[in-house]
C-alpha positions in Angstrom: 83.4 97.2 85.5 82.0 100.8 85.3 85.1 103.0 84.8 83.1 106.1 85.6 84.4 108.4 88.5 82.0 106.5 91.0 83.3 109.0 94.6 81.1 111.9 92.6 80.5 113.7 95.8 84.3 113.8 96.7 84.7 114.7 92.9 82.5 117.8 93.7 84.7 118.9 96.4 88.1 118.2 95.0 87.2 120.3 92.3 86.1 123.5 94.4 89.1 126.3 94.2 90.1 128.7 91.8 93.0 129.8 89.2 96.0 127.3 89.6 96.1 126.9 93.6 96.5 123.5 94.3 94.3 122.8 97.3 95.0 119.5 99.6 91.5 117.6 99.9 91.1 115.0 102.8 90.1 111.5 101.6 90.2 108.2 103.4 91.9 105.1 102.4 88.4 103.6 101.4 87.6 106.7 99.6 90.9 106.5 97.7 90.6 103.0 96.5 87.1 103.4 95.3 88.2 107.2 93.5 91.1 104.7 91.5 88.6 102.2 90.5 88.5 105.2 87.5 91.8 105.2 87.0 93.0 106.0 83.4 95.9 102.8 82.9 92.6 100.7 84.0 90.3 102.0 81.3 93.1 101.5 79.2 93.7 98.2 80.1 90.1 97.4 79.8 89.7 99.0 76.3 92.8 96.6 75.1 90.5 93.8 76.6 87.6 95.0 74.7 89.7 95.6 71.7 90.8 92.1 71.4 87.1 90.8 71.9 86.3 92.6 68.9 89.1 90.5 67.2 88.1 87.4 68.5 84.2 88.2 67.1 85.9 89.3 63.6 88.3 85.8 63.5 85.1 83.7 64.1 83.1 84.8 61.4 83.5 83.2 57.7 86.3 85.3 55.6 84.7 85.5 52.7 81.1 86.5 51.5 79.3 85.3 48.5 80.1 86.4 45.4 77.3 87.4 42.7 78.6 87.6 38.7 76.5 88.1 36.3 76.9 89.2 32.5 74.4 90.2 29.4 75.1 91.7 25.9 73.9 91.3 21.9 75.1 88.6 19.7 76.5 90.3 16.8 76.5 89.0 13.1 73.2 87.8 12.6 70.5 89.1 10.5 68.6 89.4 14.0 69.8 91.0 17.1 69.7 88.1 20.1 70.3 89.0 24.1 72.4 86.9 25.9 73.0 87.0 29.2 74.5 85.2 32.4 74.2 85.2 36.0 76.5 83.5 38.8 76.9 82.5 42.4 79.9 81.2 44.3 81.7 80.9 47.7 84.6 80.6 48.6 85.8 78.0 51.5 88.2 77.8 53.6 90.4 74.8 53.9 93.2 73.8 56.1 91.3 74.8 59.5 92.6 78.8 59.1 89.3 79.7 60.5 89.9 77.7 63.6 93.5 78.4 63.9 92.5 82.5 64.2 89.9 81.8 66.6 92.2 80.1 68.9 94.9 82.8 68.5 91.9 85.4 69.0 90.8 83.8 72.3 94.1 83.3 73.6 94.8 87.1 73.0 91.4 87.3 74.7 92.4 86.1 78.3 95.7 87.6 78.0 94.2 90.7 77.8 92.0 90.0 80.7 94.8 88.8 82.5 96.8 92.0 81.8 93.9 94.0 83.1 93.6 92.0 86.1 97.5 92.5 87.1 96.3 96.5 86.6 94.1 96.3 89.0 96.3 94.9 91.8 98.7 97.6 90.8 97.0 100.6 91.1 95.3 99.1 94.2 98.9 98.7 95.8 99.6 102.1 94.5 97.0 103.6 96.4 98.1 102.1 99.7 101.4 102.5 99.4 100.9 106.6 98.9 98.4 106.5 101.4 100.9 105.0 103.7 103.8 107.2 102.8 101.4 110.8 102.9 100.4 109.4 106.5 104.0 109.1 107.9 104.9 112.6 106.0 102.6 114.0 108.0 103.8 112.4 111.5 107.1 113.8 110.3 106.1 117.0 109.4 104.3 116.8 113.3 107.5 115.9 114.5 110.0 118.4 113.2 107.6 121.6 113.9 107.4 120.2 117.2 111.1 120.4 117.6 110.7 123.7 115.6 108.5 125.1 118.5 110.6 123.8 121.2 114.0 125.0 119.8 111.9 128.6 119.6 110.9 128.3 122.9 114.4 127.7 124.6 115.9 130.4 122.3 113.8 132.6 124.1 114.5 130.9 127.5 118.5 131.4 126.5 117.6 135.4 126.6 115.3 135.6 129.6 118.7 133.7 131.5 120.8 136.2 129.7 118.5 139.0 130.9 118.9 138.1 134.1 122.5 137.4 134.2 122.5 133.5 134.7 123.1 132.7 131.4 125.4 133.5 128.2 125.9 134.7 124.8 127.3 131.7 123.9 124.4 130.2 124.7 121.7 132.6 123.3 123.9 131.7 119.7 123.6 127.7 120.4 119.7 128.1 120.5 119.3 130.3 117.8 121.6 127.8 115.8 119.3 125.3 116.6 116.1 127.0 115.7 117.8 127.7 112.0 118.1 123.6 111.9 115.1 122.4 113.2 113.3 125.2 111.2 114.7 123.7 107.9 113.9 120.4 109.1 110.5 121.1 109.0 110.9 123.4 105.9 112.2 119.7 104.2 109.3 117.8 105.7 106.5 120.1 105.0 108.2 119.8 101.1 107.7 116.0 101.3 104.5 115.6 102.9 103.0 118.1 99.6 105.2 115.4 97.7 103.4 112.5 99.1 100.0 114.4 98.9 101.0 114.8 94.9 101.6 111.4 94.5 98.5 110.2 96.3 96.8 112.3 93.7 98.5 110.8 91.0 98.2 107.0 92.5 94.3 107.6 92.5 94.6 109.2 89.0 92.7 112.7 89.9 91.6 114.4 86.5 92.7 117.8 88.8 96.1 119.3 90.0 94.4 118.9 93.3 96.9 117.4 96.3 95.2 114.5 98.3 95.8 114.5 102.2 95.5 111.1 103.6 92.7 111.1 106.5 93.4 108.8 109.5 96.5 106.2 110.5 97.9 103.6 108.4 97.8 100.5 110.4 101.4 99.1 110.3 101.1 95.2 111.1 103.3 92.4 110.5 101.5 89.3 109.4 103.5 86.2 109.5 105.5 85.4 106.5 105.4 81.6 104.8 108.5 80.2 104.0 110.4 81.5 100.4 109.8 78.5 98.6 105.9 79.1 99.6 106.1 82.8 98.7 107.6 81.6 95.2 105.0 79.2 94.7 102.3 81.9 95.4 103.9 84.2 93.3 103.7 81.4 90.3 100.0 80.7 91.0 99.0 84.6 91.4 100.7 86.3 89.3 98.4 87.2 86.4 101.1 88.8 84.5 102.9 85.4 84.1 99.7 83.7 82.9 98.9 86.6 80.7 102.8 85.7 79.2 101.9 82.0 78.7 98.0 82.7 77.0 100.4 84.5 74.3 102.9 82.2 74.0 99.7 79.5 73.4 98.8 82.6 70.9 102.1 82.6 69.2 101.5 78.5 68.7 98.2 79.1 67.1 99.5 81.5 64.9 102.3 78.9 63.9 99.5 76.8 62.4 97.5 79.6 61.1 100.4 80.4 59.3 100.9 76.7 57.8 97.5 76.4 57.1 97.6 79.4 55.0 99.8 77.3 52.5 96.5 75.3 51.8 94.6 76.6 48.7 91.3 77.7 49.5 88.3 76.6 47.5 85.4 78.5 45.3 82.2 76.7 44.7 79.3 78.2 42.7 76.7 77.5 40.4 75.6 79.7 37.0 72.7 80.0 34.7 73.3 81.4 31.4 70.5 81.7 28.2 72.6 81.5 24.7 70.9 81.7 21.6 67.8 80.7 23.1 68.8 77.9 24.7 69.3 77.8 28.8 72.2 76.3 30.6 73.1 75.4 34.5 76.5 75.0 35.4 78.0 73.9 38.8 81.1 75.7 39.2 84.8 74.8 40.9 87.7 77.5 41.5 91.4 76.4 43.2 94.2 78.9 43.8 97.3 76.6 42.5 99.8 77.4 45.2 102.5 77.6 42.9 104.1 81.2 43.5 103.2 81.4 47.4 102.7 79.5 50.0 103.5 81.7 52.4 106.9 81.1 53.4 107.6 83.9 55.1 104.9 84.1 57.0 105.4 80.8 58.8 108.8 81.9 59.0 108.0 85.1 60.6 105.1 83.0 63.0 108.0 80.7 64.1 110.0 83.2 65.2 107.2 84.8 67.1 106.9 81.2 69.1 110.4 81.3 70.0 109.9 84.6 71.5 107.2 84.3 73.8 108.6 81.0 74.8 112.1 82.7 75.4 109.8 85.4 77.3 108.0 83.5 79.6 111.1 81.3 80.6 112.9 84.4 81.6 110.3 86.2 82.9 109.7 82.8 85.6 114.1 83.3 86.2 113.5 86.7 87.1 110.1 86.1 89.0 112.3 84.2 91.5 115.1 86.3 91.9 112.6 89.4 92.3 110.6 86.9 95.2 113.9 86.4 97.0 115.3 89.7 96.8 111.5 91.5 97.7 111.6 88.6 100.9 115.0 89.5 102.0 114.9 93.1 101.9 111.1 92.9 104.2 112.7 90.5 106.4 115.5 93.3 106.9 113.3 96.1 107.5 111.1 94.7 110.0 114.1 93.9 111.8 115.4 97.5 111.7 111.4 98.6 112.9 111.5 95.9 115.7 115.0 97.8 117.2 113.4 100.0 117.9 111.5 100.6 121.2 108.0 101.7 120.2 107.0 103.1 123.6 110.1 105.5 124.4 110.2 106.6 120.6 106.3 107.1 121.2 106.9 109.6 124.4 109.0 112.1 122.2 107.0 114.8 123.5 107.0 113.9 127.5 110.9 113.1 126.7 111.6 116.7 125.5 109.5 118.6 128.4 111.3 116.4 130.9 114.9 117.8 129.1 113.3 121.4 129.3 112.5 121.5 132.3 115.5 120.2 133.6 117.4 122.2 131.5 115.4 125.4 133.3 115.7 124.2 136.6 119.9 124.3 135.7 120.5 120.4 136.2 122.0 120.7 132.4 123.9 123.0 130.4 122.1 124.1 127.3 124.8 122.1 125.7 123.2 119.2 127.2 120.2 119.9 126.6 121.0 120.7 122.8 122.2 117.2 122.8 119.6 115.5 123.7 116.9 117.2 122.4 118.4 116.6 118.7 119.1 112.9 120.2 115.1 112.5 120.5 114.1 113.8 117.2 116.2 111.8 115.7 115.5 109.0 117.2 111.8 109.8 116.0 112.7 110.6 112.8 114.8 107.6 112.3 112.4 105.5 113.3 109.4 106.9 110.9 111.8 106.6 108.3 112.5 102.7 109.0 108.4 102.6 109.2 108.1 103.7 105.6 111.1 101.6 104.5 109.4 98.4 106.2 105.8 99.5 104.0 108.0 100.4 100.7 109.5 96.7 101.4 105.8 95.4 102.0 104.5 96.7 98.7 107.6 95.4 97.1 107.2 92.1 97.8 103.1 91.9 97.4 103.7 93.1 94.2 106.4 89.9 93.7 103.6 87.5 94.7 100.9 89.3 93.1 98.9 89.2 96.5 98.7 91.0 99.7 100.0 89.3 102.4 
């Protein structure tokens, strides 16, 4: 994959403004996936991948090269001076099938890397949808407190005209200006978190500049049948790459076990050597073989051994835990639909007509401005609540396709 920033021409207009401003740049959901396809965790995750091919390439190759010897010097004590020399070749070999045992440990390294990189990918991809979808509901919050903002202005300033012409209070007058000194903080707090979100967005798509991110568009908020838990455990098993990355290390941690046995095997030199000696010429085969007398590398099978036990002890509680994180991701989604399905989508979308019928009852004198406090805060929250039990049913979501290592 081409780890390159590959949205260049949204990269040129993230990157107008000046000084330290932080400017908030639309981008679509599309655009944002294919802007975190340059992602800094996955070019680091591919660099370990491409670091451990480099291993594999050095374990295959033969350990030791040939080695050239070679001597030459008088012969002393004669009436004539005589040149002797010598020249060598040998090679050592490996025995005890260490060559073999570090290429399997190498490839095994190998996929788990891939598999690691893999398991990035799905993460930063869930990332990026999950900030989409939180920036998206920000903003329908923001929306939805400064309408109530504009609305708790506008019936301040009704409270005076009644005052004004004697068919109202102060009492009143102080009621509505209470209430435009809440909604305006409401909106204060949800124009905070929707530059939150924008930051994170950023952040999830791994933009190189302080830049904020406004998320262009809706997020689509369905609710695809869910298998049963047992299926959503066995998917989570077969999908998750992480696990499998766990297991190609444990296989690792097996081959180094016999690399490290093998390493107790003497290796052996083989050569061949031509020297000339007072005028007479000689060929020699030679034969070299470490005596494993003082080492025989104890430790390191100890050591190798323990390593086993550890990615075995690894994977077995990683598989404990995978469950337990499948149930508790399923149980906590099945929850939060539930709380989204209370509610009743059409009233909670009318907010707006809601309010105007309140107002104008409110100025035709049908309800006190107590009243009509009352239920004009009972309709924004009812809003509110219910965009907050949206992004509690996505947060759920994500939860659980992370689980299963799939998107559902």
């Amino acid at each position: 994959m081409n780890y390159g920033i590959v949205a260049s021409a949204l990269l040129v207009t993230l990157l107008v403004g000046g000084g330290n401003k932080a400017y908030a740049e639309t981008i679509t959901l599309e655009e944002a996936l294919k802007l975190a396809e340059g992602h800094p965790q996955l070019q680091l995750a591919n660099a370990d991948v491409q670091g451990a091919e480099g291993r594999r390439s050095q374990a295959g190759t033969i350990n030791y090269n040939p080695e050239l010897t070679g001597g030459v010097g008088p012969r002393l004590g004669g009436s004539e001076t005589v040149l002797d020399f010598e020249v060598g070749l040998s090679q050592t070999l490996e025995l005890g099938g260490k060559r073999t045992h570090r290429r399997k440990t190498a490839s095994e390294l190998v996929r788990a890397a891939k598999l690691r990189e893999a398991r990035t990918e799905q993460l930063v991809a869930l990332r990026v949808r999950y900030s989409f979808a939180v920036a998206v509901i920000a903003k329908r919050v923001l929306a939805t407190t400064q309408e109530a903002e504009d609305v708790a202005s506008e019936v301040k300033n009704i409270s005076k005209e009644r005052l004004e012409r004697g068919a109202g209070n102060l009492l009143e007058v102080n009621l509505a200006a209470a209430g435009v000194g809440r909604a305006r903080r409401r909106r204060l707090e949800a124009q905070q978190a929707l530059i939150n979100a924008e930051y994170e967005l950023a952040s999830a798509v791994g933009l190189k500049t302080a830049t904020r991110l406004e998320a262009a568009g809706e997020t689509e908020v369905t609710q695809p049948l869910i298998p049963s838990l047992e299926s959503l455990v066995e998917r989570a098993f077969a999908r998750r790459s992480d696990l499998a990355a766990m297991k190609a290390e444990r296989a690792a941690a097996g081959a180094s076990v016999r690399l490290a046995s093998s390493l107790a095997t003497p290796n052996l030199s083989l050569g061949a050597s031509y020297a000339h000696e007072e005028g007479t010429d000689q060929v020699l085969a030679t034969l070299r073989i470490e005596l494993p007398v003082w080492n025989r590398n104890k430790g390191g099978r100890t050591a190798a051994r323990a390593d086993r036990t550890k990615a075995q002890v690894a994977v077995d509680f990683f598989e404990r835990e995978l469950r337990r994180q499948v149930h508790k991701a399923e149980a906590n989604y099945q929850a939060a639909r539930k709380t989204v399905e209370a509610f009743d989508r059409d009233a909670v979308g009318k907010l707006s007509d809601s309010i105007d019928l309140t107002r104008k009852s409110f100025e035709r004198g049908k309800i006190s401005m107590l009243q009509f406090n009352i239920l004009r805060t009972e309709f924004v929250a009812v809003r509110l609540a219910y965009l907050d039990s949206l992004q509690a049913e996505i947060q759920a979501r994500f939860e659980l396709e992370r689980a299963i290592g799939e998107t559902l």
